[in-house]
LOTI-522609 format. One line per 2 residues: number of its first residue (from 1); their letters; for each residue z, y, x of N, C-alpha, C. Coordinates in nm, 2 decimals. Layout:
# LOTI-522609
NUM = A = Z:Y:X:Z:Y:X:Z:Y:X ~ ...
This chain:
# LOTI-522609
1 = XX = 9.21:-0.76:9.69:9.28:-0.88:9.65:9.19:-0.99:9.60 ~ 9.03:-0.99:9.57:8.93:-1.03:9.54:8.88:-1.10:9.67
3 = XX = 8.84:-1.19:9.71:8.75:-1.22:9.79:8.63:-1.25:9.78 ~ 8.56:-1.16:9.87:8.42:-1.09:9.85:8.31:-1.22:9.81
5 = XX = 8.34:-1.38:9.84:8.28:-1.45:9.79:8.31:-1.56:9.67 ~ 8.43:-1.45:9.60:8.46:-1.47:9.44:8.36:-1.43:9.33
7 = XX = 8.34:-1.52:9.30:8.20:-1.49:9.15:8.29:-1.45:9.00 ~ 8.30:-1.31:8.99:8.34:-1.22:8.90:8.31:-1.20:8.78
9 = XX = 8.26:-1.27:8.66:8.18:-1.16:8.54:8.24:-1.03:8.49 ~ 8.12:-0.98:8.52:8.17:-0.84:8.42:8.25:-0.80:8.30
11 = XX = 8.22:-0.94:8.25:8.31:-0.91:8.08:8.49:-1.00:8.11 ~ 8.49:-1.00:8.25:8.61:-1.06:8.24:8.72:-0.95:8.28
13 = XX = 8.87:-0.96:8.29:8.96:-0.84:8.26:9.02:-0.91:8.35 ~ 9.08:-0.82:8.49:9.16:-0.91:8.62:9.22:-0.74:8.59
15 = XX = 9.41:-0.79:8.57:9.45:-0.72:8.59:9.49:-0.65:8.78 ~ 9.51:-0.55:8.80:9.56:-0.47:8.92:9.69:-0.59:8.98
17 = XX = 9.65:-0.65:9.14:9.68:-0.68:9.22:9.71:-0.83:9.18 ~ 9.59:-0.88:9.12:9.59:-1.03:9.14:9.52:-1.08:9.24
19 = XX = 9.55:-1.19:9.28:9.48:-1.24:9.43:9.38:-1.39:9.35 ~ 9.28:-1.32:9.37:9.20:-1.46:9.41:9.08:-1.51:9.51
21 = XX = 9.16:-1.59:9.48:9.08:-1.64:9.67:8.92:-1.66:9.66 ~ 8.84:-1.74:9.78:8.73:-1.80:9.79:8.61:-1.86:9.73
23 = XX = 8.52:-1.86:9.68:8.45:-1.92:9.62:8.47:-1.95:9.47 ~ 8.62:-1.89:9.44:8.67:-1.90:9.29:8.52:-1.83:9.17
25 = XX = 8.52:-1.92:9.04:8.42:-1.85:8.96:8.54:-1.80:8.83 ~ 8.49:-1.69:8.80:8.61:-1.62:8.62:8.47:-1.61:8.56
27 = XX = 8.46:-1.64:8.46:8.37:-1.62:8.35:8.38:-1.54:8.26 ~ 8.27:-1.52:8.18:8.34:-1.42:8.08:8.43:-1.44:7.96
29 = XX = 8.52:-1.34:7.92:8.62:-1.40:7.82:8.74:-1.42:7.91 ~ 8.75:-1.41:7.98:8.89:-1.42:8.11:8.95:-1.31:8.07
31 = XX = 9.10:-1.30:8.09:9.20:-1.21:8.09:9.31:-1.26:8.18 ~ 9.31:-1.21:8.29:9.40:-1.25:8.38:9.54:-1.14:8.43
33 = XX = 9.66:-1.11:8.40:9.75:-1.05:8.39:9.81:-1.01:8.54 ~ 9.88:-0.94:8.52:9.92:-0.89:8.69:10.02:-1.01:8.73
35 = XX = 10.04:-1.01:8.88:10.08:-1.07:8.96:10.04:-1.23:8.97 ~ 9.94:-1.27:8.92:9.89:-1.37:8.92:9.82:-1.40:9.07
37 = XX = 9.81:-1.57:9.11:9.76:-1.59:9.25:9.67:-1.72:9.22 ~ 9.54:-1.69:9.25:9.45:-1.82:9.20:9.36:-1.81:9.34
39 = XX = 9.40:-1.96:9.37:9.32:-2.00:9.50:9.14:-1.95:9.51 ~ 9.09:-2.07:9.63:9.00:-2.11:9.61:8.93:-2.22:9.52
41 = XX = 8.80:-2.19:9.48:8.71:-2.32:9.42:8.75:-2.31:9.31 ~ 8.86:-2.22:9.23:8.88:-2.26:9.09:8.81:-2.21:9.01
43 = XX = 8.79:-2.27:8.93:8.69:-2.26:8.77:8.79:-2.22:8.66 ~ 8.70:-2.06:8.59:8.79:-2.05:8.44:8.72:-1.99:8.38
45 = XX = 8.68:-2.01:8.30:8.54:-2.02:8.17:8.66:-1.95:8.06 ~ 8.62:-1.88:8.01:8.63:-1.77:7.85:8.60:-1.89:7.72
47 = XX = 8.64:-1.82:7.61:8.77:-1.74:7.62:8.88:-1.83:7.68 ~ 8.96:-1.74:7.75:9.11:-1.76:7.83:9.20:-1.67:7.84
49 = XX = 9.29:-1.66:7.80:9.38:-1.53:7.83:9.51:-1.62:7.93 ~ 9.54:-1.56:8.04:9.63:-1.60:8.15:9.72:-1.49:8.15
51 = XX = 9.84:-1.54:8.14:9.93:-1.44:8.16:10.01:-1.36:8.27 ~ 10.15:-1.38:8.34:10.17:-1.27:8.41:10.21:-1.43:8.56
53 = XX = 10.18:-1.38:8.69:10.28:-1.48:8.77:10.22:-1.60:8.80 ~ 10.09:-1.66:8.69:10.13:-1.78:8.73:10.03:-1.81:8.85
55 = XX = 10.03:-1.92:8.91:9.99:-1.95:9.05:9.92:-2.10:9.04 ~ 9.79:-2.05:9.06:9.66:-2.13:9.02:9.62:-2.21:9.13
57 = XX = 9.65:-2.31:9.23:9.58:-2.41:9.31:9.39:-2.40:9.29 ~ 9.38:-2.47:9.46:9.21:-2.49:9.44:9.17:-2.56:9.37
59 = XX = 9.08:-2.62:9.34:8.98:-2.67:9.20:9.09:-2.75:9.11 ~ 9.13:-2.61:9.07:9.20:-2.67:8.88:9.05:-2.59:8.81
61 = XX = 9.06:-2.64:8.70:8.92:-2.59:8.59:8.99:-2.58:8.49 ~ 9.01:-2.43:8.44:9.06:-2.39:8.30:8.95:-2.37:8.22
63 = XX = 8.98:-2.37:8.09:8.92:-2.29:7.97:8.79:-2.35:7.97 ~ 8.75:-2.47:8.03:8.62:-2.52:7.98:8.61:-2.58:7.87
65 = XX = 8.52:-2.63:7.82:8.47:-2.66:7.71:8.57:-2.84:7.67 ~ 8.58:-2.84:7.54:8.71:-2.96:7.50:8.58:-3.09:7.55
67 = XX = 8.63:-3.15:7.60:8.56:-3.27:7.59:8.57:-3.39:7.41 ~ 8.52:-3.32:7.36:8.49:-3.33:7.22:8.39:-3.33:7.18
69 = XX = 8.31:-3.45:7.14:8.12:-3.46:7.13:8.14:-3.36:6.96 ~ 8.21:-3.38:6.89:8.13:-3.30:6.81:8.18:-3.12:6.83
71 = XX = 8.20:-3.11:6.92:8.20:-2.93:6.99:8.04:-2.89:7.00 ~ 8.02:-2.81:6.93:7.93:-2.71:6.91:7.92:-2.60:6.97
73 = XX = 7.98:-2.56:7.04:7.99:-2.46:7.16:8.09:-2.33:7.08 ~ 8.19:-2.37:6.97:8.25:-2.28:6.91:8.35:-2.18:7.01
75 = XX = 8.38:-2.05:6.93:8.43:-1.94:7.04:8.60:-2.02:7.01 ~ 8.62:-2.12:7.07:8.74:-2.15:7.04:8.84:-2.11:7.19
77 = XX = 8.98:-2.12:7.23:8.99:-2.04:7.35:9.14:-2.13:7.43 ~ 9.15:-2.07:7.53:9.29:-2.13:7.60:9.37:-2.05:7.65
79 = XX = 9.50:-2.06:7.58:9.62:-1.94:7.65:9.72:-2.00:7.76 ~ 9.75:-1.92:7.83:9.86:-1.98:7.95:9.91:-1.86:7.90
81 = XX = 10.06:-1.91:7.94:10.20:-1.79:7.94:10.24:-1.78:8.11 ~ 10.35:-1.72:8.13:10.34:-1.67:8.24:10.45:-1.78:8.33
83 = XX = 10.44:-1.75:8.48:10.53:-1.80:8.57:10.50:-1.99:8.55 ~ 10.36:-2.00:8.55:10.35:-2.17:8.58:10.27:-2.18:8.67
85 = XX = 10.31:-2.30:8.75:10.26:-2.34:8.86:10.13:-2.44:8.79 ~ 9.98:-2.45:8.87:9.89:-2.53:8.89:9.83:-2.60:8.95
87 = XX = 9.85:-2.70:9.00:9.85:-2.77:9.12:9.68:-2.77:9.10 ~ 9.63:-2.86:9.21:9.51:-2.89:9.24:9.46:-2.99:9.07
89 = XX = 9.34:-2.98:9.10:9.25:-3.09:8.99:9.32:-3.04:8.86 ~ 9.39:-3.01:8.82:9.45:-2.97:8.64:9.33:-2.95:8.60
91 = XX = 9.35:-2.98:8.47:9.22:-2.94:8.43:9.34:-2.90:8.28 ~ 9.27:-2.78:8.24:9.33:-2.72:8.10:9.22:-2.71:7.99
93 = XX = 9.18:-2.79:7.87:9.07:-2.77:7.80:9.07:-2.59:7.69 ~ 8.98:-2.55:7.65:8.99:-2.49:7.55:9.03:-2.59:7.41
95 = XX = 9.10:-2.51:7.29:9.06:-2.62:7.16:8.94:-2.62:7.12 ~ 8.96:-2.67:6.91:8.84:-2.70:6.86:8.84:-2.66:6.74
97 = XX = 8.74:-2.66:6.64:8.76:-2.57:6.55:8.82:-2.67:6.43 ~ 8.82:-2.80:6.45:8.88:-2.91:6.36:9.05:-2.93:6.42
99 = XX = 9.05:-2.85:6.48:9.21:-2.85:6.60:9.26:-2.68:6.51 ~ 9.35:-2.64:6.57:9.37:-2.52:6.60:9.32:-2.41:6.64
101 = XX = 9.19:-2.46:6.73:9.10:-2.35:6.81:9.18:-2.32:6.87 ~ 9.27:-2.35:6.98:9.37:-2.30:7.10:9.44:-2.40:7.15
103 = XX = 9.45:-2.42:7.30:9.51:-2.49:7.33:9.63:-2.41:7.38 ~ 9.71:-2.45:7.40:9.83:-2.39:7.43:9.93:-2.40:7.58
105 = XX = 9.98:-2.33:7.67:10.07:-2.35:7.78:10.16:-2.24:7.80 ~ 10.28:-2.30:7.76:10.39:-2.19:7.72:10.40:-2.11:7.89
107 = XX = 10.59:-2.09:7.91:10.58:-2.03:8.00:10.67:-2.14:8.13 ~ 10.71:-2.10:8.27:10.74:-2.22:8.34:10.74:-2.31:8.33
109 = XX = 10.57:-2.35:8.31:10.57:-2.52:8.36:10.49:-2.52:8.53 ~ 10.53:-2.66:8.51:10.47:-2.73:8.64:10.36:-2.84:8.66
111 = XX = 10.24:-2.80:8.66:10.14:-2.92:8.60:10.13:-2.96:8.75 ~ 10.17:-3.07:8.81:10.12:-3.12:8.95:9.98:-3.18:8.92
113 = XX = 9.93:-3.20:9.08:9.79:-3.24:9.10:9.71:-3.33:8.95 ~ 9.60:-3.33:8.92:9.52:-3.36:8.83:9.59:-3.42:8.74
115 = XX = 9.69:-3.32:8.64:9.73:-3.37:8.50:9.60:-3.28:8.44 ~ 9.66:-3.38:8.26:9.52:-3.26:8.19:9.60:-3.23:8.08
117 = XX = 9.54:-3.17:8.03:9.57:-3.10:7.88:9.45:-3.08:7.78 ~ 9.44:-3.15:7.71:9.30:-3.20:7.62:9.29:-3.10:7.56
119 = XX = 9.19:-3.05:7.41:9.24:-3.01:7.35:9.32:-2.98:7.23 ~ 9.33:-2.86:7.20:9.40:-2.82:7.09:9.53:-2.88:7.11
121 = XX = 9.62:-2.89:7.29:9.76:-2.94:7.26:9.84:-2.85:7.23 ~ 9.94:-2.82:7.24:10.04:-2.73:7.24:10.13:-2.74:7.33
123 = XX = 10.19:-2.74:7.50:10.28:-2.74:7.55:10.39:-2.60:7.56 ~ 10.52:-2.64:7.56:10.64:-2.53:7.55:10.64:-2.49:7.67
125 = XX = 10.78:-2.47:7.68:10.85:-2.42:7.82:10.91:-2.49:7.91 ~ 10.89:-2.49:8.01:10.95:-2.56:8.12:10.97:-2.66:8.10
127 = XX = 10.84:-2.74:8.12:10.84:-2.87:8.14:10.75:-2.89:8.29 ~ 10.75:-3.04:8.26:10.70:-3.10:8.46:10.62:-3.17:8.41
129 = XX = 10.45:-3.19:8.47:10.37:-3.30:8.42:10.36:-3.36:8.58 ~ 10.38:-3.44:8.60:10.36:-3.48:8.76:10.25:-3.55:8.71
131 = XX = 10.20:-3.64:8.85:10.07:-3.65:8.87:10.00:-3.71:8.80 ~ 9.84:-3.64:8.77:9.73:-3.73:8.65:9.80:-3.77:8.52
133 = XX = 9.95:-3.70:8.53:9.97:-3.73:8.36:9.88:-3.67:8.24 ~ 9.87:-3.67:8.11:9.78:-3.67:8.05:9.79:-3.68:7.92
135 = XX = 9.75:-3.59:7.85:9.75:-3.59:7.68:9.63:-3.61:7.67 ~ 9.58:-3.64:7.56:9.47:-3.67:7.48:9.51:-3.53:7.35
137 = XX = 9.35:-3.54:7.29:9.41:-3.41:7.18:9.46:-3.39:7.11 ~ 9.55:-3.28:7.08:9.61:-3.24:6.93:9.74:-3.24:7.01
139 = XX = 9.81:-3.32:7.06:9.93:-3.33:7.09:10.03:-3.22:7.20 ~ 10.16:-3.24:7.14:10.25:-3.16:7.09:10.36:-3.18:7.21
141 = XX = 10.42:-3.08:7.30:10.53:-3.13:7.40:10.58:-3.02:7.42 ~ 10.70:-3.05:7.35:10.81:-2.92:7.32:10.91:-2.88:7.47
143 = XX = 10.97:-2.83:7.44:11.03:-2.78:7.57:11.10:-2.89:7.69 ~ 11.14:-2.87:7.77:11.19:-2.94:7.87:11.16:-3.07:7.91
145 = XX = 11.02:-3.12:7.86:11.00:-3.21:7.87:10.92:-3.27:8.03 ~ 10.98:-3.36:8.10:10.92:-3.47:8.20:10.81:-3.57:8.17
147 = XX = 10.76:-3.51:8.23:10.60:-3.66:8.23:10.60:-3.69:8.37 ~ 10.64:-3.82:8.35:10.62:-3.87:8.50:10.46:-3.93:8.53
149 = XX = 10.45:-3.96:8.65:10.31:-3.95:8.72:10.21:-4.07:8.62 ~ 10.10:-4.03:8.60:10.03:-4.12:8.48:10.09:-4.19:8.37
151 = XX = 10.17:-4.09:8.34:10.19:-4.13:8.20:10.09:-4.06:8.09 ~ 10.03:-4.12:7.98:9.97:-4.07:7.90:10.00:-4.07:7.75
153 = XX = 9.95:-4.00:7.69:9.98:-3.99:7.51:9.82:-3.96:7.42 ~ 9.86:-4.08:7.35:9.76:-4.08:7.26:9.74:-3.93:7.18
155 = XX = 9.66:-3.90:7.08:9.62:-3.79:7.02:9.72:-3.82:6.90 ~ 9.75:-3.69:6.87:9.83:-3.60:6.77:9.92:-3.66:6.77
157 = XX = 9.99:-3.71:6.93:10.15:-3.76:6.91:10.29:-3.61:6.96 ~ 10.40:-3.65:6.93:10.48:-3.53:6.99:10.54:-3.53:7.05
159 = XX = 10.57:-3.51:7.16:10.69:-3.52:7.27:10.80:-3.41:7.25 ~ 10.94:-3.50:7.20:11.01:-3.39:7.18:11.10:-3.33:7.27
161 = XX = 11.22:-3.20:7.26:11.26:-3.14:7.35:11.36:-3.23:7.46 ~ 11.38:-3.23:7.59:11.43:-3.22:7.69:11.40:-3.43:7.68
163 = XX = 11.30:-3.48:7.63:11.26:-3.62:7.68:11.24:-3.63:7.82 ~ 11.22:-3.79:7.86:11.18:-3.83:7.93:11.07:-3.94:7.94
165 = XX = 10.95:-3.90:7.98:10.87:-4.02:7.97:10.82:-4.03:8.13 ~ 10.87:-4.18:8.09:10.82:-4.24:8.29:10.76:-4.25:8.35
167 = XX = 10.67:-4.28:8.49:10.59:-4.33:8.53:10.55:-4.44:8.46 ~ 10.40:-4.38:8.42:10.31:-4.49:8.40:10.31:-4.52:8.23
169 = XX = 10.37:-4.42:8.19:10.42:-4.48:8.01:10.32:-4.45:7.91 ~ 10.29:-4.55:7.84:10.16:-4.53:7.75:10.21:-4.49:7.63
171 = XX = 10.22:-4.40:7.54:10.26:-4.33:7.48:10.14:-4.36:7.30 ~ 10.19:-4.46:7.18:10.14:-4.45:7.10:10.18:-4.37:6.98
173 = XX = 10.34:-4.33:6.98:10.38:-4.28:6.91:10.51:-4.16:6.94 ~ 10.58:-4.09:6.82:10.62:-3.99:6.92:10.75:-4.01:6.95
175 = XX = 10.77:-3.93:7.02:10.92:-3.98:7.15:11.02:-3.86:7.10 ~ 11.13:-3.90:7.04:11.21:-3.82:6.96:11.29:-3.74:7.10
177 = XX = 11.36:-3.66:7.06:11.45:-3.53:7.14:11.53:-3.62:7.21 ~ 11.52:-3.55:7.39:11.64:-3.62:7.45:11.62:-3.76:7.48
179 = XX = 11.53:-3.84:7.48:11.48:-3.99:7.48:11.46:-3.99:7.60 ~ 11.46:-4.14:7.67:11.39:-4.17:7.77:11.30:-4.29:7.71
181 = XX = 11.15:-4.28:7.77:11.07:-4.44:7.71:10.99:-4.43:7.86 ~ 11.00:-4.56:7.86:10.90:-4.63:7.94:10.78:-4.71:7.92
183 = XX = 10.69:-4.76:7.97:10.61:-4.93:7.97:10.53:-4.88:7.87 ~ 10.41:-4.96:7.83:10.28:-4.97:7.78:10.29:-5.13:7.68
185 = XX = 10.31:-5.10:7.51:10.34:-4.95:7.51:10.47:-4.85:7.53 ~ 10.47:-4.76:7.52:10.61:-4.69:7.54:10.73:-4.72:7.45
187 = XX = 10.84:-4.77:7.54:10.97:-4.81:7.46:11.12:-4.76:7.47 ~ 11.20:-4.75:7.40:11.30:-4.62:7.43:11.40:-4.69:7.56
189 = XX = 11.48:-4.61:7.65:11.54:-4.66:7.76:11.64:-4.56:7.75 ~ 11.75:-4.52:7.63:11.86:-4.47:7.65:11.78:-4.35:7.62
191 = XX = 11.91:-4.20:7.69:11.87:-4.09:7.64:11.89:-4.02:7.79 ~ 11.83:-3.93:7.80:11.81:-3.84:7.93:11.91:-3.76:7.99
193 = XX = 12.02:-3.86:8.03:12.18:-3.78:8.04:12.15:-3.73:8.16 ~ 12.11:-3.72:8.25:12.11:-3.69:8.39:12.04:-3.54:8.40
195 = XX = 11.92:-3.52:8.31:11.85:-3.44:8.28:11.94:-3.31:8.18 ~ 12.05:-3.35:8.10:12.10:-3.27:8.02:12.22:-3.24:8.07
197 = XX = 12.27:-3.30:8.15:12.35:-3.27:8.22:12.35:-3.17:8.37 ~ 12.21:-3.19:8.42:12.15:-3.09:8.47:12.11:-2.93:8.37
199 = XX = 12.10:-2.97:8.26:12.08:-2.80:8.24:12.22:-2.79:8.10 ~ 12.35:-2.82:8.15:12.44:-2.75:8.14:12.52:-2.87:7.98
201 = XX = 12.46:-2.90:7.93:12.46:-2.96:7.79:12.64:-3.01:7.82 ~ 12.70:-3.01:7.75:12.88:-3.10:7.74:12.84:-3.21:7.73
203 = XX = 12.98:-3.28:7.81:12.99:-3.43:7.76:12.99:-3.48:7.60 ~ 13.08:-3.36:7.57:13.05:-3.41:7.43:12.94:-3.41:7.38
205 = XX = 12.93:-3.32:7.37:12.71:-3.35:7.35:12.63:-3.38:7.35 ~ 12.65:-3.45:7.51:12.58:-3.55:7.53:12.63:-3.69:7.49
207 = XX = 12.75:-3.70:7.44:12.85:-3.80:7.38:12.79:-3.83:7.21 ~ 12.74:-3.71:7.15:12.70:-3.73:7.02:12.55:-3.75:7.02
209 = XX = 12.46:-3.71:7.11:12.32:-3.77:7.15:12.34:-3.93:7.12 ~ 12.44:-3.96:7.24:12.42:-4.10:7.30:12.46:-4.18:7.16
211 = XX = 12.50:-4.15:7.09:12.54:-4.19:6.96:12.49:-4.20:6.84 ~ 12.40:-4.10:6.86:12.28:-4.11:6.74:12.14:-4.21:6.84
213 = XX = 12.15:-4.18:6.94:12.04:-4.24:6.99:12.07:-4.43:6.98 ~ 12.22:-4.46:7.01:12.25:-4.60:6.94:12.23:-4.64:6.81
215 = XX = 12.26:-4.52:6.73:12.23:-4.53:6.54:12.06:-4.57:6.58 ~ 11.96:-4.48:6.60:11.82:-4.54:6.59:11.80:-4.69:6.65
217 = XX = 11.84:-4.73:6.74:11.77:-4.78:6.85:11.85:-4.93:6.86 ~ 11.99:-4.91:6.86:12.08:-5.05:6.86:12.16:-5.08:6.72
219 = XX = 12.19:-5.01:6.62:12.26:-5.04:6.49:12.09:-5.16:6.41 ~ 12.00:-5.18:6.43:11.94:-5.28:6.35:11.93:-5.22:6.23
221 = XX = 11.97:-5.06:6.20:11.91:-5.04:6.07:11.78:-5.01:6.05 ~ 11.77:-4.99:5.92:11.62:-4.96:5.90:11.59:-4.79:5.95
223 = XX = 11.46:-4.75:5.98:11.48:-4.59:6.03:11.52:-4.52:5.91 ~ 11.51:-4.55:5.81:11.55:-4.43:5.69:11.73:-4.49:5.66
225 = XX = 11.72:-4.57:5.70:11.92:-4.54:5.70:11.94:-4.49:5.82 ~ 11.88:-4.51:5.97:11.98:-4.43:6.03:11.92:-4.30:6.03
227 = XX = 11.82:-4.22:5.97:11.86:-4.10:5.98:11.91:-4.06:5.84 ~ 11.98:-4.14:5.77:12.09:-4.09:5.68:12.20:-4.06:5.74
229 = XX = 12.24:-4.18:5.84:12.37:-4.16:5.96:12.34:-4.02:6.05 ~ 12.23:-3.97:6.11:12.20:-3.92:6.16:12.22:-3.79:6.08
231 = XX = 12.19:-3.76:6.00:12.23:-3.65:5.89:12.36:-3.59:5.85 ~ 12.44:-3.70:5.86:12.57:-3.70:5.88:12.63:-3.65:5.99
233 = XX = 12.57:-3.73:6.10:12.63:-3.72:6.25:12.56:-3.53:6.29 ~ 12.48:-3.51:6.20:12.43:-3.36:6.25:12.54:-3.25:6.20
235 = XX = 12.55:-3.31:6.12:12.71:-3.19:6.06:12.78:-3.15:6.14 ~ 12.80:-3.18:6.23:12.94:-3.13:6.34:12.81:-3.18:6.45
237 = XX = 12.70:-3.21:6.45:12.63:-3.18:6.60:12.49:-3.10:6.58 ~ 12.47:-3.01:6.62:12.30:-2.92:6.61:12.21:-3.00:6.68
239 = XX = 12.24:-3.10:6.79:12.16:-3.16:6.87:12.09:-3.31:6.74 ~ 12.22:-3.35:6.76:12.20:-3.51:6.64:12.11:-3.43:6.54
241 = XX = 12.12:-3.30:6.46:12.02:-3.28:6.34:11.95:-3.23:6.37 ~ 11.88:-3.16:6.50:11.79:-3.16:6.56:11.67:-3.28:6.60
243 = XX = 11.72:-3.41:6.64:11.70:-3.56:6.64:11.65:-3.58:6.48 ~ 11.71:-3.55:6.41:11.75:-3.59:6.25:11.56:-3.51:6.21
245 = XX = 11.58:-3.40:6.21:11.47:-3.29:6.17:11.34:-3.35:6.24 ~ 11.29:-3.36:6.38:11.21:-3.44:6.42:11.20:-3.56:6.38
247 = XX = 11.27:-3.68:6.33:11.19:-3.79:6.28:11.15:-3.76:6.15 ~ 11.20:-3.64:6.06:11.16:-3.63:5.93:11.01:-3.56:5.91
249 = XX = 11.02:-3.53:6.03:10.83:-3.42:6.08:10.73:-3.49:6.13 ~ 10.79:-3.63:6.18:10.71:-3.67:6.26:10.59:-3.72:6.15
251 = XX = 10.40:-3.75:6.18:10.33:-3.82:6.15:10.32:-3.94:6.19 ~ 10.33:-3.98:6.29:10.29:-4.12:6.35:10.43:-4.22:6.39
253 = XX = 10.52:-4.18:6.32:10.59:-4.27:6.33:10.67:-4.25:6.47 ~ 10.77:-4.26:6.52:10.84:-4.25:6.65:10.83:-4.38:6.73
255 = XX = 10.86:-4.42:6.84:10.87:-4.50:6.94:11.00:-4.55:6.92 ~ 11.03:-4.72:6.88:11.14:-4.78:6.84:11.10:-4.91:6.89
């Protein structure tokens, strides 16, 4: 399942009946889990631990070194979870020892052709980076989240669950739960009904979203009144105090 002109190290750990293709290099510090499928040309430098399923494209480059001048060549490392697709060019950094020391890639995502993942980010589950989208480091993108094709995010911002950010969206601050933002810099455009309504969410639900998302965004209050309203509106909704709990976490301020 090795092809014979795959460059192997010794100190790397390929579980029984992974396939990798051609000219692929694993370095040492690799941990690669069963049922995994990694093309040709790809690069993955230690430490890395990969988990079960996922399906690696030709020249993606994992687990290299953070593009961080003050990296000193620390044993800092890069985890993938299982069942994510890797398109071509991805590039996945290790973290830093002023970070986390870990970057992070939960389980079912979809990184299309050359997105990146700086370091020390943290991505959840099943999310979509389409094309050359892009974090910068530290930053944070919780589950279900969409990055449309070159969109990017500044360092140590958060993208929260089941957003939307659009093609091309320049991202300075963080994008509360359920949001859609567009444009450079990034500005809110309603809430992601089409998206939540694809993974099952009620009208009503989506009815008290759309309602707190007017409290922030069209009532003209100041942000610390409407997530007073928003505190309120979470009482009878887990989603709204969900919204409510992320702007009270956030550091950099949210996207308004």
């Amino acid at each position: 399942m090795i092809h014979p002109s795959a460059l192997i190290d010794g100190k790397a750990e390929i579980a029984a009946g992974v396939t990798i293709g051609p000219f692929t290099v694993v370095g040492p510090g690799v941990v690669i889990e069963e049922g995994c499928h990694i093309g040709s040309h790809v690069v993955i430098q230690g430490p890395t631990h990969i988990g079960r399923d996922n399906r690696i494209h030709q020249f993606a480059s994992l687990g290299d070194a953070p593009q961080d001048k003050g990296y000193k060549g620390d044993p800092t490392r890069l985890e993938v979870g299982d069942r994510n697709v890797i398109r071509e060019y991805v590039t996945l950094n290790r973290g830093t020892v002023n970070g986390n020391g870990v970057t992070r890639l939960g389980n079912d995502n979809y990184m299309m052709a050359y997105s990146h993942l700086a370091h020390d980010c943290q991505v959840g589950n099943n999310t979509i980076f389409a094309n050359a989208a892009s974090l910068a480091g530290h930053v944070t993108v919780d589950d279900w989240v969409i990055m449309g094709g070159f969109a990017i995010v500044h360092q140590f911002c958060r993208i929260g669950a089941h957003s939307f950010c659009a093609l091309g969206s320049v991202i300075f601050k963080d994008v509360p739960p359920f949001a859609t933002v567009s444009g450079n810099p990034a500005s809110p455009h309603g809430i992601n009904a089409e998206g939540l309504r694809r993974r099952g969410f009620s009208q009503e639900t989506i009815q008290h979203i759309r309602i707190a998302h007017k409290t922030l965004y069209k009532s003209k209050l100041p942000l610390a009144k409407a997530q007073e309203e928003l505190v309120e509106m979470g009482k009878i909704c887990n989603e709204v105090a969900s919204i409510e709990r992320f702007i009270s976490q956030s550091r950099r301020s949210i996207v308004r």
